[in-house]
Backbone as CSV, one residue per row, in Angstrom:
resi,resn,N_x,N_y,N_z,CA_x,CA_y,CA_z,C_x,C_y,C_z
1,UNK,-20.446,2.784,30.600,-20.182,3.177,29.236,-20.825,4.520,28.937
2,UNK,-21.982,4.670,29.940,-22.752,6.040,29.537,-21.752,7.222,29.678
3,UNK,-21.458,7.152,30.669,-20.685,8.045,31.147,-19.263,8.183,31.218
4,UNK,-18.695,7.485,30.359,-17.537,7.343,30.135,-17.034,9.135,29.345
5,UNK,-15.965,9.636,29.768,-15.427,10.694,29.549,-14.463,10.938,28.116
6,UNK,-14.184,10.010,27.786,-13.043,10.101,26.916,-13.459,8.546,25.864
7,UNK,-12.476,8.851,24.430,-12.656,7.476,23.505,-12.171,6.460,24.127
8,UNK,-11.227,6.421,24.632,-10.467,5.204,25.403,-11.562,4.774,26.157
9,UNK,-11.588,5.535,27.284,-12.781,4.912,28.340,-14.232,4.155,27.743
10,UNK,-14.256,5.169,26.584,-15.668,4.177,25.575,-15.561,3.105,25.453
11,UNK,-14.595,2.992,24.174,-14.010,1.723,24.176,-14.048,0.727,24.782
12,UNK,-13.535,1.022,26.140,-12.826,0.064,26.955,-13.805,-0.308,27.879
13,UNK,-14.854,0.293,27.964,-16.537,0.007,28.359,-17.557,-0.536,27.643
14,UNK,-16.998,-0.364,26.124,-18.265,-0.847,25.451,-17.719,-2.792,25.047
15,UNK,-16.589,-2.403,25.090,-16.038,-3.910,24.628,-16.466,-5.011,25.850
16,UNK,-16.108,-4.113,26.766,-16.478,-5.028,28.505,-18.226,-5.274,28.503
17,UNK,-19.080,-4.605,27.901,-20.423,-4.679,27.992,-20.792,-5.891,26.832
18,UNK,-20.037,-5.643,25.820,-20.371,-6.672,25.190,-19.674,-7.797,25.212
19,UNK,-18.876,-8.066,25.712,-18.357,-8.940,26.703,-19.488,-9.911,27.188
20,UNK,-20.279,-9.076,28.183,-21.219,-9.836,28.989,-22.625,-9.720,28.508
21,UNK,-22.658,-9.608,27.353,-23.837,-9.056,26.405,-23.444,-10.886,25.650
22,UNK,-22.452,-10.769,25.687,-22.091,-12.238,24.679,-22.287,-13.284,25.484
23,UNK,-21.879,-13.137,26.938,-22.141,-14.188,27.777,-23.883,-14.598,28.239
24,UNK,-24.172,-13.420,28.429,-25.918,-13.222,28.317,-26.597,-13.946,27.429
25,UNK,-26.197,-14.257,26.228,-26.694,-14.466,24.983,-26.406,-15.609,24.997
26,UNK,-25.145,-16.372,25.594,-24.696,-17.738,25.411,-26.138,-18.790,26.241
27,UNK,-26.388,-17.709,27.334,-27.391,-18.489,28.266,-29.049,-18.587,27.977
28,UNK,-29.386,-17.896,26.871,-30.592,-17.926,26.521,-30.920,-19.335,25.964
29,UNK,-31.996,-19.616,26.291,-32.502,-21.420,25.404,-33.121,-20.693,24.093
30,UNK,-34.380,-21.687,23.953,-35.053,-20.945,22.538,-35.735,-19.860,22.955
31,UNK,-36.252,-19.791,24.228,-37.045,-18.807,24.517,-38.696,-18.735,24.181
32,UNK,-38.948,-17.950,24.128,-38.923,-16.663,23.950,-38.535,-15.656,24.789
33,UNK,-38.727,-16.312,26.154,-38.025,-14.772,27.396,-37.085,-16.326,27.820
34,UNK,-36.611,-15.828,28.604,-35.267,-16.424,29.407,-35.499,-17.660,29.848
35,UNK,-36.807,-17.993,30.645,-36.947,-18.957,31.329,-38.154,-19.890,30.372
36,UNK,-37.958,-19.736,28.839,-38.562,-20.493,27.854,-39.953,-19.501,28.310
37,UNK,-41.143,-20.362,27.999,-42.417,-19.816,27.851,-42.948,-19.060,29.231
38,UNK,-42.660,-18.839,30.385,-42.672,-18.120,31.620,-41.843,-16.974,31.602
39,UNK,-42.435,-15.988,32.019,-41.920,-15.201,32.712,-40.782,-14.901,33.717
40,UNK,-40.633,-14.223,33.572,-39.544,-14.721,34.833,-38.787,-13.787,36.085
41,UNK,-38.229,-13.349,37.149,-37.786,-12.337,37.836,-36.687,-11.532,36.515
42,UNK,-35.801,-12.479,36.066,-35.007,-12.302,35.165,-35.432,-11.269,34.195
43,UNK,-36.435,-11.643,33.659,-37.111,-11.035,32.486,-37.589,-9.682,33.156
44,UNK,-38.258,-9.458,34.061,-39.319,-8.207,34.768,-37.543,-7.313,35.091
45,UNK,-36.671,-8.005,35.607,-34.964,-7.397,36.054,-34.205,-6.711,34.773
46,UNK,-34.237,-7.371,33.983,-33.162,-7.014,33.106,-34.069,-6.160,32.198
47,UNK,-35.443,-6.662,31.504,-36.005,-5.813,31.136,-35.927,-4.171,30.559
48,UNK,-35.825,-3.164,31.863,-35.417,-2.401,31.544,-33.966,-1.909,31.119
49,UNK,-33.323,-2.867,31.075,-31.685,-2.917,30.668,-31.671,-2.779,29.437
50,UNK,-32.306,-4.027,28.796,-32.092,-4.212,27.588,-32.770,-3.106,26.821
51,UNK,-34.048,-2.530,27.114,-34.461,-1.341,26.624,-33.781,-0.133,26.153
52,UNK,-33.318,-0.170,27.207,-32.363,1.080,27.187,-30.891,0.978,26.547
53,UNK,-30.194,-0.513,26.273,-29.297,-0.976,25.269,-29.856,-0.574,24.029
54,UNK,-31.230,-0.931,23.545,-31.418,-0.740,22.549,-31.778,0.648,21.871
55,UNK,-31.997,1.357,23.029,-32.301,3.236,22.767,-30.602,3.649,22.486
56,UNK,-29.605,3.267,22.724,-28.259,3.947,23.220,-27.647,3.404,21.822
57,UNK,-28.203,2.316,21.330,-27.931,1.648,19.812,-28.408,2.720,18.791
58,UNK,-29.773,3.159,19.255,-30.243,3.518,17.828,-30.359,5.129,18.022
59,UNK,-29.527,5.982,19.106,-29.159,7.293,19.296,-27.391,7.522,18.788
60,UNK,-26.710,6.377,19.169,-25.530,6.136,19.135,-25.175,5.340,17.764
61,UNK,-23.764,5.585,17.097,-23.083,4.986,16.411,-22.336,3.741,16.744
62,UNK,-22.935,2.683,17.402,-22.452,1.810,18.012,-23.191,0.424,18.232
63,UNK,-22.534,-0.995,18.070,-23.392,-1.578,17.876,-23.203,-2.589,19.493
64,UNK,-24.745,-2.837,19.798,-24.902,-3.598,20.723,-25.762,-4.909,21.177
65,UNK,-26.824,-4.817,20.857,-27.704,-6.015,20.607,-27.851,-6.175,18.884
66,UNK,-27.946,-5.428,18.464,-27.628,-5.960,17.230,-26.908,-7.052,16.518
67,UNK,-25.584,-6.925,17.788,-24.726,-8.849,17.436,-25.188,-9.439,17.733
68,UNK,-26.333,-9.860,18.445,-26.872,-10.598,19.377,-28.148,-11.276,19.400
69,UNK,-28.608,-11.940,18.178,-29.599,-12.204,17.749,-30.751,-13.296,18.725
70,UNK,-30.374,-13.910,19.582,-31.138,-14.047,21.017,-31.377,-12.571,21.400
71,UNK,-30.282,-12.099,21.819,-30.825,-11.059,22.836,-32.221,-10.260,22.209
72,UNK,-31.806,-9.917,20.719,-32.824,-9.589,20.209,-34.180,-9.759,20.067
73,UNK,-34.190,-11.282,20.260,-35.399,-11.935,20.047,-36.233,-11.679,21.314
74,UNK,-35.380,-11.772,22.489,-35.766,-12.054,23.452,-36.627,-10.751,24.129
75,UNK,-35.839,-9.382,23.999,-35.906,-8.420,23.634,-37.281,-8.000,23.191
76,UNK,-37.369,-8.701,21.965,-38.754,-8.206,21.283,-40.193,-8.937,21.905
77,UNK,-39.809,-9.786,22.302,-40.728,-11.041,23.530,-40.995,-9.844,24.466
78,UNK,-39.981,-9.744,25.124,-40.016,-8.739,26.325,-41.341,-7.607,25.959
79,UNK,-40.965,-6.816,25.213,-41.658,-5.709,24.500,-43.097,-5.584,24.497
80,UNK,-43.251,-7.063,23.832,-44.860,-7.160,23.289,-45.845,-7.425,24.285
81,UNK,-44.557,-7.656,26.009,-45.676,-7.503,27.198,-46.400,-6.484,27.159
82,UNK,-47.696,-6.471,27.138,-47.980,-4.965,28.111,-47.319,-4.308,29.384
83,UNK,-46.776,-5.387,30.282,-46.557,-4.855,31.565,-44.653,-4.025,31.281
84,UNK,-44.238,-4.723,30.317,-43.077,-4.546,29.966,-43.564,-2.460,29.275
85,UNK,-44.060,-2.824,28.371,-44.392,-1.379,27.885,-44.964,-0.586,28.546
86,UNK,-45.526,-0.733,29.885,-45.989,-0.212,30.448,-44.882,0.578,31.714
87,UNK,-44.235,-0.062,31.709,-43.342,0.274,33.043,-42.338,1.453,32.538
88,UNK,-42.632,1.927,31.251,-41.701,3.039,30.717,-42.838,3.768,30.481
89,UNK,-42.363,5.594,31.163,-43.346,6.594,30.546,-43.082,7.057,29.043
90,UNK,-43.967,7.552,27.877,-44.103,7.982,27.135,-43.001,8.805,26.652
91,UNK,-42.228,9.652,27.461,-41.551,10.711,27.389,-40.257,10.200,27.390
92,UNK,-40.040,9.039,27.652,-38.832,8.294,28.209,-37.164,8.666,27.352
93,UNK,-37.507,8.774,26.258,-36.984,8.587,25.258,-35.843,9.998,25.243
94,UNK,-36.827,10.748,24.954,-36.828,12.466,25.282,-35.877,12.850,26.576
95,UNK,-36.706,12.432,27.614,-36.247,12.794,28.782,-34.476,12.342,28.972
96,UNK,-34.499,10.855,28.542,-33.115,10.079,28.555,-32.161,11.100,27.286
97,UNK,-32.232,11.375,26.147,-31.928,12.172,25.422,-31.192,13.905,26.341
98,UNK,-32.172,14.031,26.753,-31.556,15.341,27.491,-30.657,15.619,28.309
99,UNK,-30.685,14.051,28.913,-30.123,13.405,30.440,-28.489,13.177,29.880
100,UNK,-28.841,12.816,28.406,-27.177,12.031,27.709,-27.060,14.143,27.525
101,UNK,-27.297,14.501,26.491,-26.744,16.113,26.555,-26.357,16.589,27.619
102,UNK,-26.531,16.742,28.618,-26.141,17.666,29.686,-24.878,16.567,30.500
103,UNK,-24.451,15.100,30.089,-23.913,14.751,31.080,-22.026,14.741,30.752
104,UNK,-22.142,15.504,29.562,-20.521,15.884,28.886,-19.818,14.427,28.815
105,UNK,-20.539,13.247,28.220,-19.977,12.278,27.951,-19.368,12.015,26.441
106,UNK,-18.378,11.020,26.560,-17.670,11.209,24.842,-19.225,10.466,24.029
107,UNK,-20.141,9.593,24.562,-20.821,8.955,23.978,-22.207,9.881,23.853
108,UNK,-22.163,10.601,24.189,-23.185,12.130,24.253,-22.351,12.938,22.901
109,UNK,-20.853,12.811,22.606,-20.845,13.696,21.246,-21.089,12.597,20.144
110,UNK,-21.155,11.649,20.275,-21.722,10.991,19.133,-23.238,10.546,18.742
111,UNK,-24.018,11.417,19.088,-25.472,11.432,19.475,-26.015,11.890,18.299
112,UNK,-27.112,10.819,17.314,-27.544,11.299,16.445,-28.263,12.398,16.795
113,UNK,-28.592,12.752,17.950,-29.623,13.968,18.596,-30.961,14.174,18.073
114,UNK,-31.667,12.755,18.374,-33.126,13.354,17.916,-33.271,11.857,18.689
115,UNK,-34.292,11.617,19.801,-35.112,10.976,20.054,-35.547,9.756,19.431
116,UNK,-35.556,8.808,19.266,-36.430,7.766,18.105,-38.252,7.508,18.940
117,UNK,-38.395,7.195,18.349,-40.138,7.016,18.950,-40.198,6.174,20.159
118,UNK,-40.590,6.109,20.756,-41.047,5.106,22.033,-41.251,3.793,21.639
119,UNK,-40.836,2.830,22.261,-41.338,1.558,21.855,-41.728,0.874,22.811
């Protein structure tokens, strides 16, 4: 979807992501991470996925975990690891920002263009 070239191709990437964003979500229990109160490979794996869903949400006009009120939760579980916050540098945000500008994607012209803070 990042790199999708054209509206069609957006589209037709972002619907397929949330697609399996919905199926993702079907499989969560109460949680708090995936595998209830443990940790999990799952959690340390996807981890940085969902991070970065949620940076591409709040740079982008587009909604993605936001339908998804597990994912969310789960999400914010994730977060409040240290090891989870730790495994992203400071700059991350920024750096990914520059990475979407230069890569002439249709989802790069819809870029609020400013960074949001690190989380």
């Amino acid at each position: 979807m990042m790199m999708a070239q054209d509206a069609e191709q957006l589209a037709t990437k972002h619907e397929s992501l949330r697609g399996s964003l919905k199926t993702l979500e079907a499989q969560l229990g109460d949680g708090p991470l995936f595998a209830g109160d443990h940790f999990s490979l799952v959690d340390a794996a996807l981890a940085p996925s969902l991070r970065t869903l949620e940076l591409l949400e709040n740079l982008y006009d587009i909604e993605l975990l936001s339908l998804y009120p597990k994912l969310r939760a789960w999400l914010a579980a994730l977060i409040a690891r240290p090891s989870v916050q730790g495994a992203r540098i400071p700059e991350f945000n920024t750096v990914f920002l520059a990475f979407m500008e230069g890569s002439g994607s249709r989802l790069n012209q819809l870029c609020r263009r400013q960074a949001p803070p690190a989380t």
